[in-house]
N, C-alpha and C positions, 0 to 999 in steps of 0.2 A: 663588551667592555665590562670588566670587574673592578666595579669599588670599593672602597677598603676604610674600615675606620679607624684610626690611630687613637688607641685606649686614653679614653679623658679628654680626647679633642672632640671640634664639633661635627655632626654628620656631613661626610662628602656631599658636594654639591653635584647632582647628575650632570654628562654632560650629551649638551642638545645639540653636539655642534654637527651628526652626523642627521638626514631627518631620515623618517620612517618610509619604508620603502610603501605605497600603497597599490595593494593587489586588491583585481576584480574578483577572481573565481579562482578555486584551485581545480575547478574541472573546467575541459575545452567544451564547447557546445556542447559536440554530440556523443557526449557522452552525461549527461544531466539529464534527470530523471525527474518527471513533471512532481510538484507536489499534490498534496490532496484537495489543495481549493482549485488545481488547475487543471481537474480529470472530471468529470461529468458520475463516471464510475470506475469501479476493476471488477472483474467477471476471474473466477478460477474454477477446473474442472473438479468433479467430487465424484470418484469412478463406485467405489463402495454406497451400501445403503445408509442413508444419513439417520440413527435413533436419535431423538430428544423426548427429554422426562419419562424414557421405556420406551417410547411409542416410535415404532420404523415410518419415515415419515413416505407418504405414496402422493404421487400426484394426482389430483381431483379430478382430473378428467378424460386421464388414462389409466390409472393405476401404478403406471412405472414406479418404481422404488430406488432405483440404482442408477447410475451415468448422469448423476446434477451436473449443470455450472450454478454456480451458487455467486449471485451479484449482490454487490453491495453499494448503494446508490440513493444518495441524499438522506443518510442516516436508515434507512431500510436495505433489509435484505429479502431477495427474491429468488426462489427457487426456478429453473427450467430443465424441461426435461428432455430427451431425445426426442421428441415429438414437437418439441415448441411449446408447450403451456408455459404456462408460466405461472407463480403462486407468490404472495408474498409471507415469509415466516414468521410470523410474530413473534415466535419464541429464539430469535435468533438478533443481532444485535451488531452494530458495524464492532465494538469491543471483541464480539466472538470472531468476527470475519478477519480482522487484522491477530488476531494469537493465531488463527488456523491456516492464513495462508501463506505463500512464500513469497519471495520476493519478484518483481513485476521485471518480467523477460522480454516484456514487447510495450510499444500501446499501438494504437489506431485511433486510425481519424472518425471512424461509422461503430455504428453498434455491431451492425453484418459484416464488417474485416474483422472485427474481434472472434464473433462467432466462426466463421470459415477458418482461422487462425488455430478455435482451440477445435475443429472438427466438429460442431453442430452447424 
């Protein structure tokens, strides 16, 4: 409905007489995507070697350099490697992990469907 003010008169009085239609969600269920206080973590794969501050980062206890998932989880981020280590990056930051990764294609209920999911 368009109101109109007649030059010099007083401002039209809206009119309430139709009410507001009230909607729950403009998404159906299953198609809604958990937010970030309702995921534990997000895990994404990092095929290339990961450099920060110069330095190619390798895993401590095999040396791997290459094929991370690189998790982010309770404000830390943690390295793994095809072998299962695991390392946490301090030079890395949940800030870096949301500019670098893409948009979340799956979830799971366990850590282990996540991993079988992205092939470790």
């Amino acid at each position: 409905m368009i109101h109109a003010l007649e030059v010099g008169g007083p401002p039209a009085e809206p009119d309430h007489s139709e009410p507001a239609a009230v909607v729950d969600d403009f998404l159906p269920p299953e198609l809604r995507v958990p937010s970030h206080d309702q995921l534990d973590g997000r895990m994404m794969p990092w095929a290339q070697p990961l450099v920060l501050d110069g330095e190619m980062v390798a895993c401590a206890a095999c040396g791997a350099y290459r094929d991370w998932l690189i998790l982010s989880t309770r404000d830390q981020v943690w390295l793994r490697c095809r072998a299962g280590h695991q390392q946490q990056e301090m030079r890395l930051d949940t800030a870096w992990y949301n500019r670098s990764a893409g948009p979340v294609d799956a979830t799971h209920a366990t850590f282990e469907d996540c991993l079988r999911h992205l092939g470790h």
